[in-house]
N, C-alpha and C positions, 0 to 999 in steps of 0.2 A: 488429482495428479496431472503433471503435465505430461505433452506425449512422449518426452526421453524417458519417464518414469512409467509409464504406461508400457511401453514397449518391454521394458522389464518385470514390471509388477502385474500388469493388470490378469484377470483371469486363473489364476493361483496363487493361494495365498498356506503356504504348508501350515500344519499346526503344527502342537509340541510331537518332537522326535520323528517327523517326515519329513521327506524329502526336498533340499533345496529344489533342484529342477525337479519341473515335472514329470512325471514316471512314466514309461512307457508302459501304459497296458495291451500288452500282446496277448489280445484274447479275443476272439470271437464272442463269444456265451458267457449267462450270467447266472448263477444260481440263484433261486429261491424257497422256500421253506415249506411251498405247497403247492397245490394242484391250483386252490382258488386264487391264490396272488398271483400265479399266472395269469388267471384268466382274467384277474383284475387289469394288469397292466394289457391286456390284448384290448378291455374295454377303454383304459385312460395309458396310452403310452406315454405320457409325460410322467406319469406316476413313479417309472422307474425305466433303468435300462433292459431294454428284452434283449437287442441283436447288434451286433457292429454294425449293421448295415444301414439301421438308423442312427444311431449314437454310439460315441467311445467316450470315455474321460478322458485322455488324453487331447484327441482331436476336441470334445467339449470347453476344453480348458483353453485353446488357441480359437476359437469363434468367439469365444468370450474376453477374450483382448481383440479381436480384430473390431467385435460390436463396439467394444467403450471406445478404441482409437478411431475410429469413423463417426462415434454420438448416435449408433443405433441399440434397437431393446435387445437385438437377436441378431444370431447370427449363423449360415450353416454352409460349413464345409463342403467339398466336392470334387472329384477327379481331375478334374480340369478348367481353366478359366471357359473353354466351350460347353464342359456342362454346366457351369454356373448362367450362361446367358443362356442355354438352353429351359433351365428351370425356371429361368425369372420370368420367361413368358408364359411355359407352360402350364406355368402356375395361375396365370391370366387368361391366358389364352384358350377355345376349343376347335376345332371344324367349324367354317364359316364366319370368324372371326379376323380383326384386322390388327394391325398395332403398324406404328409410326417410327421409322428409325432414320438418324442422318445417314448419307451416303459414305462421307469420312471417318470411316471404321475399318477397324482391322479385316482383314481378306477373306481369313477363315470364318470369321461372322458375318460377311455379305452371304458370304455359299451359306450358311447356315440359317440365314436368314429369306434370304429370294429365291434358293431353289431347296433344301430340306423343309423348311417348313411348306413350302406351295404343297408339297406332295401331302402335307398332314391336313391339307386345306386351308391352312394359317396365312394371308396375306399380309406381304411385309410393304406397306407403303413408304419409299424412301425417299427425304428431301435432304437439300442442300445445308449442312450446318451453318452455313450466311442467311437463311432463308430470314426475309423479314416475319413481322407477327402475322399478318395477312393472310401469308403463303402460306403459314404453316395449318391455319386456321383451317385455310382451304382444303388441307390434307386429309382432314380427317373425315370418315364416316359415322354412319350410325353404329357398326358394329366395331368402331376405334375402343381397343383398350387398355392401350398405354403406348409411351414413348419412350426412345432407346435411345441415348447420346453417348459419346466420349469423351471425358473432360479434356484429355489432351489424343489428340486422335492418331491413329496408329498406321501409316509412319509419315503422313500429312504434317500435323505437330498441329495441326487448326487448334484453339481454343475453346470450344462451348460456351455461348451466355448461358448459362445455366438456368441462370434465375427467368432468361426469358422463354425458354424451354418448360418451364416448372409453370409461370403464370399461363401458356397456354395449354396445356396438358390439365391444369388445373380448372380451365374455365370448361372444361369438357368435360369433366370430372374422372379423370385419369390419371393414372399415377405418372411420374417420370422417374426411368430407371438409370441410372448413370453408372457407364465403366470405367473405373475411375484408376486402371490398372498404372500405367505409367504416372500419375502424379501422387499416388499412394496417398494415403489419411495425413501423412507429413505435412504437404504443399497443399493439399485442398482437402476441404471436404464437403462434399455435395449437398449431403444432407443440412449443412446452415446455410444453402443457398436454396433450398425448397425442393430437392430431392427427397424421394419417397422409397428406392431400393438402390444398392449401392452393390454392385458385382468387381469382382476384380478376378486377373489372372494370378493366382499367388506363386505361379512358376518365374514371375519375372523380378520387377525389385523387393518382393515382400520375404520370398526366399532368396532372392540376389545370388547365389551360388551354382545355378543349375543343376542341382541336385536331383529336384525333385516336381511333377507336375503336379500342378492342384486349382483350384477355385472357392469361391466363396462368394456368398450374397450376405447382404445385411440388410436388414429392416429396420428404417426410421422408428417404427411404429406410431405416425403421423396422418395417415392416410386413413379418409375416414369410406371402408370398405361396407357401408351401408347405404350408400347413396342411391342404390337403387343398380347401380352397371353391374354389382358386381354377384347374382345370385346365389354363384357358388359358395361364396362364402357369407353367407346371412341363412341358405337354405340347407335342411338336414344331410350329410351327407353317409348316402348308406354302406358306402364301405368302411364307415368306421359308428359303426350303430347307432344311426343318426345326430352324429355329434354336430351342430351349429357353430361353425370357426370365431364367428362374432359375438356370440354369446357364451360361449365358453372360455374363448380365449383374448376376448376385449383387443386393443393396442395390438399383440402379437399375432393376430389370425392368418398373419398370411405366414410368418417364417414359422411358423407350427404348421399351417397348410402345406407349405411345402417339404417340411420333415415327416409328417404323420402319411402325406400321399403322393407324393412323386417321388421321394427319397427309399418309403416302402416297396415301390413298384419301379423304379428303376435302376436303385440299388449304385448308385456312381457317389460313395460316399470312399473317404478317402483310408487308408491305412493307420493305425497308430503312430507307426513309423515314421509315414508320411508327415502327417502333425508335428511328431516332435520335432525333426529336421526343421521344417518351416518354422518352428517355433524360436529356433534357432536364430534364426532370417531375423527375425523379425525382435530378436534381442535388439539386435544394430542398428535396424531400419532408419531410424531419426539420425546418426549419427552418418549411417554410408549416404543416404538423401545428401546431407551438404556438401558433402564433398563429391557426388554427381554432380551438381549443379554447378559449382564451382568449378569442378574439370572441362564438363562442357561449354560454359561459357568460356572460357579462355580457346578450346577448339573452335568453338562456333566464331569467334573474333580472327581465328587466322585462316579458317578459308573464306571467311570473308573478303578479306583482304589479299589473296589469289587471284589472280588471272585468269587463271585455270578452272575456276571453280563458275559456272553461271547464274546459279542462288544460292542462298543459303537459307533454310526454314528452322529458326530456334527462337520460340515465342519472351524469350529473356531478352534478346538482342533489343535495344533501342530505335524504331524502325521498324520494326517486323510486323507484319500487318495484323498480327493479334497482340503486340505488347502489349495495350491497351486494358485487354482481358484478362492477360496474365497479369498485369499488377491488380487486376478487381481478384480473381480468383484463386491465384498460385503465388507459395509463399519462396517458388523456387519453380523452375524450367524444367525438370527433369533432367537426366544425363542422356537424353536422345537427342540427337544433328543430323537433319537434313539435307543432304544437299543436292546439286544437281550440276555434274560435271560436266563441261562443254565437250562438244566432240559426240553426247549422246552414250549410245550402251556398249559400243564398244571401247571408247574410253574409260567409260565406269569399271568396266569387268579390270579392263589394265591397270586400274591405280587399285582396286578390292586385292586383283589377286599380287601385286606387287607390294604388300605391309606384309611386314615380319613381325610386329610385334601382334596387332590387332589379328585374329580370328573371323576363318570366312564361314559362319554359322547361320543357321537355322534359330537364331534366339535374340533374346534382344534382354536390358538389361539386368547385364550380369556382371557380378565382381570385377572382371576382367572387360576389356574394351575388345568389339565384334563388330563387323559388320555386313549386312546385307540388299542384295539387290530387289528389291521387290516385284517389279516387272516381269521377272524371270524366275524368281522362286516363290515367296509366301503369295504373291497375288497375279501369280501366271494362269490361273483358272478367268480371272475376270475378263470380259471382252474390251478391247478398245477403249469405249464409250465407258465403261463400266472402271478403267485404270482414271480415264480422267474426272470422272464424278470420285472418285476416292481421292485424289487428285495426287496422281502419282505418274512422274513423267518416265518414260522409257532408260533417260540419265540419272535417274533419283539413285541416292545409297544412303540405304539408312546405317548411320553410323551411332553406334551405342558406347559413350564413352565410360570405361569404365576407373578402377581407383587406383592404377599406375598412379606412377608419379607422371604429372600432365608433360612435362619436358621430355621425357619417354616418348609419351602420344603422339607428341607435336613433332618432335624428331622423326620417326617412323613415318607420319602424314606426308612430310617434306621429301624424303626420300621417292616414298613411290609418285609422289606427284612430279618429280623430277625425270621420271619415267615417260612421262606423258607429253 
């Protein structure tokens, strides 16, 4: 199938006299028939569902379209796009360990990354998403155990070589994990460019309504976790009566590692509810994608062409110092615009807060057109030094265009910049 049909089909398939949509099972708990099939499934939790807290079929049915629309084996749900990066390393990761991430990522995952994790002993080594292959070589230690990019980076808009992320991640023999949240499995997909675990925030275009907060990883199931780096999963692990992840579970050991032991023990799996809503999202997902891209480029071509406006960052634009990228990697730009208002932050605040149509949130793409300052809100924790390695100027607004009619958009833009 292709992915308009995917986005409908994949992951449920009702039989005779069930349910077109998928059913919401609002259940905790599962029955079973006896004492020892419990205890069976407590020895093989794949064997069946014991608890919502590892599995739901409803939520099972939406990882299982998100796996086929990305081209991974597996896939697992989770509360939030921050728990989703949170488990993709902890899943790698222990005390004393390092892992390699760009600096051009979202705000909430610097803090989570260079100070939550320091405290768990977890070093997060950050380079430059431009970083040639040398540098990034240079990056790594003995105890490196993987690499974190954003295909399109949050609210930067930088591009990721991907592939040149993958071949060095790979010569180390470490996986590359890519969040791939703003260009959705639509416009790219990481894993044919030699990605090995694919995260996303599904609170933003995969749900597109703001409904609902969630996350999900996915496993290539490409990565060959016997190479020797990775003990955990080749050696018995005794909280689940010495079950071997590589031997037991081939291809899949790690998004079973992470459902059977971090999913058990930390319990940030998402609602049925939740599920079904997003499942929702992601009916449309192929069809709202084009006409993001579509709206935003025609935004991104008029503050271009402003006076007012001192750059513009939208990797579609002809020019823009990742087009390049974006035509190797992205079948489409995303509906995010950049820009960088002259005058600085107090201009910025005066043309944000002066749109009537657009929305001055906490969020970013969403149904509707929003925007945010990021210096002063989602990445006012970073220092200084720390906004420009993200590379986020004090005048930046990230502008989220949403599926108005663009003539709307472009009216309303014109207005408050007339302000200015």
């Amino acid at each position: 199938m292709r992915d308009e049909t995917k986005c409908l089909h994949s992951g449920y398939t009702p039989k005779n006299t069930e349910p077109r949509v998928i059913p919401i099972y609002q259940s905790t708990t599962y029955v079973f028939d006896s004492t020892e099939d419990v205890g069976d499934v407590f020895d093989e939790p794949t064997k069946a569902l014991i608890y919502s807290r590892f599995a739901n079929p409803t939520v099972m049915a939406v990882e299982a379209k998100i796996a086929d629309l990305e081209g991974g084996i597996g896939a697992l749900c989770t509360t939030s796009g921050q728990a989703a990066s949170l488990l993709s390393i902890l899943n790698l990761c222990k005390t004393g360990d390092s892992f390699i991430s760009t600096s051009q990522i979202y705000g909430g995952t610097i803090n989570l990354f260079g100070f939550t994790f320091k405290k768990l002993g977890i070093e997060c080594i950050f380079v430059d998403a431009d970083a040639d292959e040398q540098t990034l070589h240079a990056a790594f230690k003995p105890n490196t155990k993987a690499v974190f990019g954003e295909t399109l980076a949050n609210p930067a808009l930088s591009v990721l070589d991907i592939e040149k992320f993958a071949k060095v991640a790979h010569a180390h023999g470490v996986p590359l994990i890519i969040d791939n949240t703003f260009a959705t499995p639509i416009l790219c997909k990481p894993i044919d460019f030699g990605a090995d675990i694919v995260v996303h925030s599904t609170s933003k275009y995969m749900d597109g309504h703001a409904v609902q907060v969630g996350g999900v990883i996915v496993d290539s199931g490409k990565f060959d976790w016997t190479n020797g780096n990775f003990p955990d999963f080749t050696q018995p692990d005794e909280s689940y009566h010495g079950i071997a992840y590589t031997d037991t579970y081939g291809k899949s050991a790690y998004i079973i590692k992470a459902r059977m032991q971090l999913m058990r023990d930390y319990g940030v799996y998402p609602s049925a509810n939740s599920a079904f809503l997003l499942n929702l999202g992601l009916e449309t997902l192929a069809i709202r994608m084009d006409r993001y891209c579509s709206n935003a480029m025609k935004v991104a071509t008029y503050f271009k062409s402003s006076n007012k406006i001192e750059s513009v960052s939208y990797p579609g634009l002809v020019g823009d110092q990742y087009y390049p990228l974006a035509q190797k990697y992205l079948k489409g730009a995303s509906g995010v615009v950049s820009i960088v208002i002259k005058g600085g932050k107090p201009n910025a605040i005066k043309f944000m807060d002066g749109l009537k149509l657009a929305s001055n949130e906490v969020h970013v793409a969403d149904i509707r057109t929003c925007v945010l300052h990021p210096a002063s809100e989602t990445h006012r924790q970073l220092t200084e030094e720390q906004l420009v390695a993200a590379g986020i100027n004090p005048g930046m607004i990230r502008f989220s265009v949403g599926l108005e009619n663009v003539e709307d958009i472009l009216e309303d833009i014109e207005q408050s910049l007339a302000r200015i």
